[in-house]
N, C-alpha and C positions, 0 to 999 in steps of 0.2 A: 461474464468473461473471466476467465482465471489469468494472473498476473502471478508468474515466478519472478523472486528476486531474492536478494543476500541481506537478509536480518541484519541493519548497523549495532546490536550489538555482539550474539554472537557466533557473526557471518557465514549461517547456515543456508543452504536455499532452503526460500519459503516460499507456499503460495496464497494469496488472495484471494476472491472471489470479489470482483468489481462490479457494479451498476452501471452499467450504461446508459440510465435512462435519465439521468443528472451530468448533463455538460460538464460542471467543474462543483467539483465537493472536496473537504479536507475531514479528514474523522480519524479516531485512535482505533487501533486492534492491537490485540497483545499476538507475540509471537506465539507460533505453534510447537517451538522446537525450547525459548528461554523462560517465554511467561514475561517479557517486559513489550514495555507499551511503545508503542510505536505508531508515528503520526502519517497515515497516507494521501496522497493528494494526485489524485486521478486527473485528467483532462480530456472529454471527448470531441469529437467534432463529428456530426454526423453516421453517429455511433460504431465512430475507429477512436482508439485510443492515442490521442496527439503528444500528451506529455503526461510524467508518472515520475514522481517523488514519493520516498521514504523516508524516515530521518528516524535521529532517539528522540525520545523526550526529556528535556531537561529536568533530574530530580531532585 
């Protein structure tokens, strides 16, 4: 599943490529547009997407 959303640092739209086959996972990818890391935290239910965080990483 693809996930658009606003890079926290610098708040370009980006997109994801998610797993739906893993209920709830947190993992790093680095932006496509800064090159900084950033922490995703998907949540499925029934493989619909329930809840979905982004954040920086603290460096």
């Amino acid at each position: 599943m693809e996930r658009f959303f606003q890079c926290p640092y610098c708040w370009e739209e980006i997109s994801m490529i998610l797993d739906m086959s893993i209920s709830q996972q947190t993992y790093i990818e680095d932006c496509e547009v800064c090159c900084n890391p950033i922490e995703v935290t998907p949540v499925f239910e029934a493989q619909e997407l329930v809840a979905f965080e982004s954040r920086s990483i603290e460096q």
